[in-house]
N, C-alpha and C positions, 0 to 999 in steps of 0.2 A: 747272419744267414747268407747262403751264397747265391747267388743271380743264379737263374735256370741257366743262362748263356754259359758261366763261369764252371759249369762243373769238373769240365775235364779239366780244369786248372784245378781246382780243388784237390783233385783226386791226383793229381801230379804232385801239390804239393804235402800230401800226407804222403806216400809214398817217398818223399825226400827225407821227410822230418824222420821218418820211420829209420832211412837207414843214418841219417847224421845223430842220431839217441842208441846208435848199434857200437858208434867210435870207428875205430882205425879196421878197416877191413883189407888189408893190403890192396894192390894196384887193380885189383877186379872191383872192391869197393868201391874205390876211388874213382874209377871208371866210371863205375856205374851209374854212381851220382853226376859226374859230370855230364852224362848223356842226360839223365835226366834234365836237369838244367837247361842242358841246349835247348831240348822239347819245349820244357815250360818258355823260354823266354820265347822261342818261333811261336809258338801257339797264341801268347798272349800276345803279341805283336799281330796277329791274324786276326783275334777279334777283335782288338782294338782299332785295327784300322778300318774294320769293316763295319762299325756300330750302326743298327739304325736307330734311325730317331729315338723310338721305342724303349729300345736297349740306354740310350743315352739319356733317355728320360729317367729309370731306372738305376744307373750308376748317377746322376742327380741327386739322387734321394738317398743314397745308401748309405745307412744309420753311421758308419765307421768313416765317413768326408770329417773332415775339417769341420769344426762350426768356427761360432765369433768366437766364445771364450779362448778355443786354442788357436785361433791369430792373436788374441791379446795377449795369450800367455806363452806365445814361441816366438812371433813375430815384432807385435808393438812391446818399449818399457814405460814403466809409468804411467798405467792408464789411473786415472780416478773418475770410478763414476757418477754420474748428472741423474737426480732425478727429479719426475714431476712435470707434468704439462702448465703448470700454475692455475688450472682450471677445473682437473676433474681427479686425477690422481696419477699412478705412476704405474704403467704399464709394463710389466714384465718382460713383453715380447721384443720390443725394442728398445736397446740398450744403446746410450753412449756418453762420451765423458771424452776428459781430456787425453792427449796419447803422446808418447814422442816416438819416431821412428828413427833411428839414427839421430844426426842434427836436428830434425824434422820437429817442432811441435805439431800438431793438428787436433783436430776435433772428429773422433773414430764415430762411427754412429751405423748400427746394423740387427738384424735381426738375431732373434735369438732361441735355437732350438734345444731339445733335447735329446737324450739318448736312451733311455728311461723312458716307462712310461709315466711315473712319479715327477719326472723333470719337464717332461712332455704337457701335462696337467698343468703345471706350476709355469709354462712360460706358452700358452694356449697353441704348442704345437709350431710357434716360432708365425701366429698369425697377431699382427696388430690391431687392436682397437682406438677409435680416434684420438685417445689422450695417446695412444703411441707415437702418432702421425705430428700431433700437436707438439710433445716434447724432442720430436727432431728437431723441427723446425724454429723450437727455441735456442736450442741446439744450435742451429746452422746461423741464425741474429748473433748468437754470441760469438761462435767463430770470424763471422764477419766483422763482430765491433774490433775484437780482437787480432784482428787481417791474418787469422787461422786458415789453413787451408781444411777441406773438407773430404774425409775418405766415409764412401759410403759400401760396406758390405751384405751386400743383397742375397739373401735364400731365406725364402718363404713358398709356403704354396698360396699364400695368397690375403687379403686381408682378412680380420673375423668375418663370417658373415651372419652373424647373431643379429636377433631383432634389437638388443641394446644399442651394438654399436652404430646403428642406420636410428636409432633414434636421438643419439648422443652427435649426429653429422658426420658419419665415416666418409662419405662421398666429398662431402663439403672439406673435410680437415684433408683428401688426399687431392684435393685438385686445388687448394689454398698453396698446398705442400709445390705442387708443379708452377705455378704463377711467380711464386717466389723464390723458389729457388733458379729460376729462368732469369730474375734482375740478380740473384746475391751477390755481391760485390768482391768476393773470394774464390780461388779456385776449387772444384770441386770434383773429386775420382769417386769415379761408380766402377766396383766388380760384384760381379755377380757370380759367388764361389759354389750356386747350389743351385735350388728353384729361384728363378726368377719369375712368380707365379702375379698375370695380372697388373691391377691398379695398388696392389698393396706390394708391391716390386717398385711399382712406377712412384710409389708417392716418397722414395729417397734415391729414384735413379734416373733426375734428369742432375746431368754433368758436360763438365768441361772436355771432360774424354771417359768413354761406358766400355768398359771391358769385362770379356766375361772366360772364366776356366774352360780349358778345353770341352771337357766332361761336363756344362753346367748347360742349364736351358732358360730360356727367358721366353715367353708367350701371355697374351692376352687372356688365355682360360687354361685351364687345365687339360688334358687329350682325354680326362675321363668326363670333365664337365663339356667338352664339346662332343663328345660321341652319344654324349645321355639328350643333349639336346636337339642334335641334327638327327643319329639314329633309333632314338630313343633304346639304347642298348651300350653299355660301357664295354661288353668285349670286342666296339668297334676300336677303343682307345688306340691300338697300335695306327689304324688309317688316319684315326682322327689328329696323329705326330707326326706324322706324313707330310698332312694336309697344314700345317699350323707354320713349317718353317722356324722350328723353336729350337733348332743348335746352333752351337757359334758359329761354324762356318757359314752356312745358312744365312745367318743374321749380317756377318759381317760382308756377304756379298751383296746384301743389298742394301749395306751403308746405316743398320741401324744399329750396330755396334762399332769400336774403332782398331779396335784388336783382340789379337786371344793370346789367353798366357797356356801355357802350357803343360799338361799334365802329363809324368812318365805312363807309356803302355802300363793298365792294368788298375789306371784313376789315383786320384786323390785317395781314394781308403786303402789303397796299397801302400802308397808312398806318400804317406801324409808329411815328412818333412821335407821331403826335396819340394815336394807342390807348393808349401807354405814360403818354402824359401823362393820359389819361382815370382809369389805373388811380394814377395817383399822387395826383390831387386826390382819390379814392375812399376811400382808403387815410389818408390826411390827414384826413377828416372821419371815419373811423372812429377814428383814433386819439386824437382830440378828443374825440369821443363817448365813450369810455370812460376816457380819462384820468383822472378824479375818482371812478368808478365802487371802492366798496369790494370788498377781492377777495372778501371771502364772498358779498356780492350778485351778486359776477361767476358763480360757482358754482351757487347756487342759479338764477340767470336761464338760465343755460344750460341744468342741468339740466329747469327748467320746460320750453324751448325746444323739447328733442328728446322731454319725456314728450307732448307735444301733435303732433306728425308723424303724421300717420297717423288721427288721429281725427275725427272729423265734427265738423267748426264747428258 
């Protein structure tokens, strides 16, 4: 479905398709499509650069982005998946396993949505429950024994909020999740390619370096869970995206993220392979970057990282 913002792209791009299924219409065709063209690409260049929050939350979510499976299947080779928290069972939602990226072994580990509502069902909507949180973090011990490095891939709206999982320790298994992964002894990349929704974001995105797609948001609550609670009304959601500071730029101006990759105008569901390939040469330079890095400096570096968030330069 197309974004309310997108329609006049829509309707420019049916108008192409219309006359490129027409064929060869001499130099007036030809023409014509290429004005066409010019429009669409100024146009989307206009709303792209002007997204609000809102909008950005929006293309965020929008069913046709990237998930995990097509990074593992355009991006990473060799992935085999890990299951099992060794405690409660094997959660669907978050998925990871061994990966190689180029030279790169690591240990891939992210959420997992669908696109369906069939797939949506079957992987709770891309929210974890604590054996979710549990089998990262088994996850991320193994990597470490194995001086893996660690890529963690973030879009969720947020963790389950079922009465099971707050009775099985969801809180408990995502702040065990933060403690520990603050000493792991491995390098470890956080992107956040979608929703970065919450404590169920945060329970696989503290790292050695957090980066998030141009197009993607990261926040504390959701702009609909924070307008039902401050206004008691969710058609405040657009102020309540405003109010939240939940895009990358945003984020990264005030040092809680470390950079942003780059989505061409018109998002990641336009151009899902140049995006993926964005996040893979990204991924490749960090993993370079840290490769020689000793793990106790990885520790300490990090450490210093997140004791300086928050304070005045």
């Amino acid at each position: 479905m197309p974004l309310e913002f997108e329609k006049d792209l829509v309707e420019l791009e049916a108008q192409m398709v219309r006359l490129e299924e027409k064929g060869p219409g001499g130099k007036a065709g030809a023409s014509e499509l290429m004005a066409l063209r010019q429009d669409h690409d100024a146009r989307i260049r206009e709303i792209y650069g002007a997204l609000t929050p809102w909008q950005t939350v929006q293309v965020a979510r929008h069913e046709n982005r990237p998930l995990l499976r097509d990074y593992i299947e355009h991006v990473f080779e060799d992935f085999v998946e890990l299951h099992g928290d060794r405690r409660f069972g094997d959660d669907r939602a978050m998925l990871g396993g061994f990966a190689r990226l180029d030279n790169h072994r690591v240990m891939l580990i992210g959420q997992q949505k669908g696109r369906s509502f069939e797939e949506n069902v079957k992987y709770n909507f891309g929210m974890a429950r604590p054996e979710g949180y549990r089998k990262a973090l088994r996850l991320m011990k193994l990597a470490e024994k194995w001086r893996l490095p660690v890529v963690c891939l973030i879009d969720t709206p947020g963790a389950h909020p079922g009465i099971e999982a707050e009775a099985r320790g969801q809180a408990e298994a995502i702040a065990h999740n933060l403690t520990e992964m603050a000493v792991l002894e491995t390098s470890i990349i956080t992107v956040v390619t979608g929703e970065g929704g919450s404590g169920g974001a945060l329970g696989i995105g503290v790292g050695d370096v957090n980066l998030m797609l141009a197009y993607s948001v990261y926040s504390v609550i959701s702009p609909e869970g924070c307008a039902s609670i401050l206004w008691r009304d969710a058609e405040k959601s657009p102020e309540a995206a405003d109010a939240l500071k939940l895009t990358a730029t945003a984020l990264l101006e005030m040092g809680i993220i470390d950079g942003i990759i780059p989505e061409p105008p018109g998002g990641a569901h336009r151009h899902r392979d140049e995006t993926m390939a964005n996040v893979k040469t990204e991924l490749l330079k960090q993993l370079t970057r840290f490769k020689k890095t000793p793990r106790k400096k990885l520790v300490k570096q990090r450490m210093e990282k997140y004791a300086k968030i928050g304070r005045p330069s």
